[in-house]
N, C-alpha and C positions, 0 to 999 in steps of 0.2 A: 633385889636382883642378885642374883649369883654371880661372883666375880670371878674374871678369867685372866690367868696370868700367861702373858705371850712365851714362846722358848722362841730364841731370837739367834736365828745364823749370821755370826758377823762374816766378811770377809775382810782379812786380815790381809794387810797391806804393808810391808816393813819402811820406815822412813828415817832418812838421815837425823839423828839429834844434834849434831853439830854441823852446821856447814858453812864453811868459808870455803873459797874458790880457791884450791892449794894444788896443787901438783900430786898426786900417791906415788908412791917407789913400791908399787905393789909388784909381786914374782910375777911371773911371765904363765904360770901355771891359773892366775886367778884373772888374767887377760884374757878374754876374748872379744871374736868380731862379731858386730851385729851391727843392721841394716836400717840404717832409718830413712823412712820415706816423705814425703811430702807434697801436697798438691801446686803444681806448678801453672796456673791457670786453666786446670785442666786437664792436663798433663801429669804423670810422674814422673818423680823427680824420687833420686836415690842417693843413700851414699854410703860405704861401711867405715865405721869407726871401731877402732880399740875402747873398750871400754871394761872397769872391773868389777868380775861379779860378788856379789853377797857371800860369805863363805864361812865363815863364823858368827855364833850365834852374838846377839847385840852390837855385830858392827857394820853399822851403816853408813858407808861410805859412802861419798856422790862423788861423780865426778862433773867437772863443768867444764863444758865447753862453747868458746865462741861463736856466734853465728854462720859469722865469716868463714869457718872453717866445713860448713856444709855446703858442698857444693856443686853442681852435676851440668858441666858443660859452663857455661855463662849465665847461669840459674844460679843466686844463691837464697840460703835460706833467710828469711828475716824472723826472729820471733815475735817483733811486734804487731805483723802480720799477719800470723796464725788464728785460725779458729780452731783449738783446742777443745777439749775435754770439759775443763774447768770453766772457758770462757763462754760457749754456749752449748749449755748441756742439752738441749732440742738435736742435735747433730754428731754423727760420730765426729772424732777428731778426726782434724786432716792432717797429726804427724802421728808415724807408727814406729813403734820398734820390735826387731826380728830378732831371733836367738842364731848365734854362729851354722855355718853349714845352709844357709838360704843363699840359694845366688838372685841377683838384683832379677837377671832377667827371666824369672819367675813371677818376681811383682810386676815388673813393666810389659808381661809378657799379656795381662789384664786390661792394656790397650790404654784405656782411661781412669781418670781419679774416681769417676762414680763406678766403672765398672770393676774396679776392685774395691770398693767401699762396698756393693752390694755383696761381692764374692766372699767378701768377709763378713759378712750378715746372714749367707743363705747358702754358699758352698763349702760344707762340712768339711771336706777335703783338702780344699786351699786352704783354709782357716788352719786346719790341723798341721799343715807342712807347712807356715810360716811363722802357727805360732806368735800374734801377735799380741803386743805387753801392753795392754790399758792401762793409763796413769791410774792410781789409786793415791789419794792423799794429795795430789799436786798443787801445789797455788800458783798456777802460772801468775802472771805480773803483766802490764803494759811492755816491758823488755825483754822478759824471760817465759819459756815453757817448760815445764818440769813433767817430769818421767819420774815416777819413783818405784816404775815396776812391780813386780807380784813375787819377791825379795830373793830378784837374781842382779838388778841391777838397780842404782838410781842415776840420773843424769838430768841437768841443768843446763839447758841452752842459751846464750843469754849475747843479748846485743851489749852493745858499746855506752850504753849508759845505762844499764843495769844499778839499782842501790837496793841492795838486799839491808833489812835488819831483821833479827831472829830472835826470838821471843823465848826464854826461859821454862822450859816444862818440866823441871825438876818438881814432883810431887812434892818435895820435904821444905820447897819455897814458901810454899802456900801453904794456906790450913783448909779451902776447898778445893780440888783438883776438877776440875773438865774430865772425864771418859776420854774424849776424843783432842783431848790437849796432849796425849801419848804418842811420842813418836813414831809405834808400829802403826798410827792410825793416818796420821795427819804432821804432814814437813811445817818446823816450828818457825822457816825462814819464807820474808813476802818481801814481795818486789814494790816499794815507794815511789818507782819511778813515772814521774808525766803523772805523778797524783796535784790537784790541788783544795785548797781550802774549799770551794765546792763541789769538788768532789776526790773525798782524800780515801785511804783503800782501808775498808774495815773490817774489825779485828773484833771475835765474841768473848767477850769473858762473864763469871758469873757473878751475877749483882752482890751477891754478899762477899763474895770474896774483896778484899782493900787492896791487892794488892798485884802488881806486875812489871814485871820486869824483860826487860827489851835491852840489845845492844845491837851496835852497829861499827863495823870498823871504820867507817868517814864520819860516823853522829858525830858531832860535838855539842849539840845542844837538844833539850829537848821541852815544848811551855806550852800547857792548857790553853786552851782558845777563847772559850766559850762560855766559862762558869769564872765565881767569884773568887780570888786569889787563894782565901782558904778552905774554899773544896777542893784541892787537889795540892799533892806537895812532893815535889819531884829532888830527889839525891841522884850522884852519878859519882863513879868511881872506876877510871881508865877508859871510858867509853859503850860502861855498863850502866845503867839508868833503871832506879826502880821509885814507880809510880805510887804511890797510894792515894787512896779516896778517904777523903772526912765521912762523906755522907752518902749515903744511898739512895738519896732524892735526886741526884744526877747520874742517869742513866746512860746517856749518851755525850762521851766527851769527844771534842776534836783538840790532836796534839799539832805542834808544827815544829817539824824535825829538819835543823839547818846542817849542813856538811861541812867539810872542813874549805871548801870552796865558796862557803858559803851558799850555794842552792838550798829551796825551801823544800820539804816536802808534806805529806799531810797524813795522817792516820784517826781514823775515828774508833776509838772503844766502844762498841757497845757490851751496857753491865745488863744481860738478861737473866732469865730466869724460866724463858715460856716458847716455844716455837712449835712448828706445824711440822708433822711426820707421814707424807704419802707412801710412804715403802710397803707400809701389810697392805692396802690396796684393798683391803675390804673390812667388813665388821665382824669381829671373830664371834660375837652372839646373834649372827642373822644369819642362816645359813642359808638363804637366795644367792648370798654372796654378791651384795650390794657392795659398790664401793664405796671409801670410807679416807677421811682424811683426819687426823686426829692432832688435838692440841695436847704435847708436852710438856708436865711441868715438871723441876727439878729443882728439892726441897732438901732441907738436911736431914742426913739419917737418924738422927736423936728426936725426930718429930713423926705425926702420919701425917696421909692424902688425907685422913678426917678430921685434921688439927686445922682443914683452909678450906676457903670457899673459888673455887674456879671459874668465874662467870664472864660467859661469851655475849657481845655485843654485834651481831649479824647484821650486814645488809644485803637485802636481797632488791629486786627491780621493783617490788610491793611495799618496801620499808623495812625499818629496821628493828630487831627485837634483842631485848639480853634476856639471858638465862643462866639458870646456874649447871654447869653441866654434870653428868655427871660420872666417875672413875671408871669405865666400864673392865679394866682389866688392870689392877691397881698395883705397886707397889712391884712392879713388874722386873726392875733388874736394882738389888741392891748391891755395889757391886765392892761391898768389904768382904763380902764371901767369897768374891771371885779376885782374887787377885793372886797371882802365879809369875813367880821368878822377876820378883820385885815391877811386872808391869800391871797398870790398872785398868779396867777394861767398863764399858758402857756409861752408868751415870757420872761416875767417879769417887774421889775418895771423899769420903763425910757424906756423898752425896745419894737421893735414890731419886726414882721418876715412877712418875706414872701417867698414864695417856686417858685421856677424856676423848669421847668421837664428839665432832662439831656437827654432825646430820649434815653436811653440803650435800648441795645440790647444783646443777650446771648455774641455776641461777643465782650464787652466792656472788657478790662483787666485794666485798672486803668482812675479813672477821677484827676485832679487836677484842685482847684475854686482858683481863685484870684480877690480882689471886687476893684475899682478902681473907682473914681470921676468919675462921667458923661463925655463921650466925654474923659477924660484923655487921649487916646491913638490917637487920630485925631487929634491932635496939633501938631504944630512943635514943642513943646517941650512935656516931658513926665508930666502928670497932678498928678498924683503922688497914691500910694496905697491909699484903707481905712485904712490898719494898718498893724504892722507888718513886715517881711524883705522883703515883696516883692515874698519872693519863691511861694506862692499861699500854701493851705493848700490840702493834697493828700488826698480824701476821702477814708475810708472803706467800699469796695462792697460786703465785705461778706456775707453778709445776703440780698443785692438786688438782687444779683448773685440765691442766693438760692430761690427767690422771683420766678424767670424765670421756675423751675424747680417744683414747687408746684402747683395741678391742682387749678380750681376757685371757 
């Protein structure tokens, strides 16, 4: 079969690399007002804030600000309250933010919280004269909502027990990088807070990679849950903390991260290698224009998609079947080609990808990918995983599910 290689529009999203909650002394020239809104049971609710914009190239500054300080009447904002972007992507967010020169009572002028939510959906016009910033890259948090703009502004909103730690995406840390570990893509700072050991807030990184590192200005401590003392071996140096892995049979670790108050909090690592891609929304070799959900896998660049076996383990309402799938558009962003003014963009660094289509169907209820040496499984003996315990990694259909259900 003739292989087809995707050309892939990112949209680019600028994202703070550093962020601590600091004050800026920024000139008055790279100030301005903008309008943030919010659903008030119903209701909007408004308020304009100073905030500064993006204005040089690679500085991403956030600003943070309190919850408390949003406020419209005896309304005020909570972040832990929001239904965000981030938090369920079924739904526009219910906070917004406007560029300078919008007056409130243009938004409020839309009566209610849905009938500016639609106005913003379906009236070209409004939309265009209020100009509103959709998070890109945000990890809201149980305390915090993040805003990281479309690289005019970033902002962090964040309640009274906010515990930000921020994750190190320095390429030259590592020896495999993430694509999307890049701060133009994705803010390297999560909110820990109201996580617990059953349910602690997780964090992707790549199975082969050993290694990560994380700081937090309260961390003081940071200890493996869940594997054996020498799977995992944690140093710390002023409240910088770097992780490594012994082995790549432990895929999924839980950390428990104590503050200087001592509170606990929880973060689980997942080490993957494999996930599910609904965005092209169809098969680029069908041209019915069937839609199409595809398993991503991301291997190092010193190897091919022909050097491993990708086999899907389906179930549908009739039972369950594996198969080996197979590349249908291979090798598709290596992205040492592409790297531009020292940023890295799509698989990452060392790394490339290629997408397999799983054939879904409405009636798919769970996939699981397991990646295995060429041939591995036609031996007499077993040729052994790419990596990890072997159980194969269970994808999330939630959103290719919802994919099925959405006209074209």
């Amino acid at each position: 079969m003739k292989k087809k290689i995707f050309n892939v529009l990112l949209s680019i999203c600028t994202i703070a690399t550093m962020i601590i909650p600091v004050n800026f002394n920024a000139s008055e020239e790279s100030k301005k007002e903008i309008t943030f809104a919010w659903n008030c049971g119903g209701d909007i609710c408004a308020n304009i804030l100073n905030v500064e914009r993006f204005i040089e190239a690679n500085n991403y500054r956030t600003n943070y600000i309190k919850s408390e300080q949003l406020l419209d009447g005896g309304k005020v904002f909570k972040a832990s309250d929001a239904t965000s972007y981030g938090k369920d992507k079924g739904n526009f967010h219910t906070q917004f933010f406007v560029f300078e020169g919008t007056k409130i009572a243009n938004i409020k002028a839309k009566g209610t919280w849905e009938d500016l939510d639609v106005a913003l959906h379906e009236d070209w016009d409004f939309k265009n004269s209020v100009k509103p910033i959709d998070p890109c890259g945000g990890n809201d948090g149980p305390s915090s909502v993040v805003h990281n703009g479309d690289r005019d502004f970033r902002l962090v909103v964040y309640d009274t027990d906010y515990q930000p730690i921020e994750f190190d995406v320095d390429p030259s840390t590592y020896t495999y990088y993430l694509g999307n570990w890049d701060p133009i893509f994705t803010n390297p700072v999560y909110d820990v807070s109201k996580t617990t050991e059953a349910k602690p807030m997780d964090y992707t990184t790549y199975l082969l990679e050993n290694k990560l590192v994380l700081s937090g200005e309260e961390i003081t401590s940071v200890k493996a849950l869940n594997v054996p003392a020498k799977a995992v071996t944690i140093t710390s140096v002023d409240n910088i903390f770097t992780i490594k892995f012994n082995s790549n049979f432990y895929s999924k670790v839980t950390f428990e991260l104590t503050n200087r108050a001592g509170k606990k909090f929880y973060l689980r690592v997942n080490r993957s290698f494999v996930d599910v891609d609904t965005s092209r929304n169809m098969n680029p070799l069908d041209e019915s224009g069937k839609k199409e959900a595809y398993a991503v896998f991301t291997y190092p660049s010193n190897t091919n998609y022909s050097d491993y076996d990708v086999i899907a383990t389906i179930t549908t309402s009739e039972g369950t079947t594996t198969k080996i799938l197979e590349a249908s558009n291979v090798e598709v962003m290596n992205v040492e080609s592409r790297v531009e003014e020292g940023k890295v963009f799509d698989a990452g660094v060392k790394l490339k990808k290629s997408y397999y289509a799983l054939g879904m169907t409405k009636d798919v209820q769970s996939v699981n990918i397991t990646v295995t040496k060429k041939d591995a499984t036609k031996g007499t003996t077993y040729g052994g995983t790419f990596g990890g315990n072997g159980e194969g990694i269970e994808l999330d259909l939630t959103y290719a599910k919802r994919m099925f259900e959405a006209p074209r």
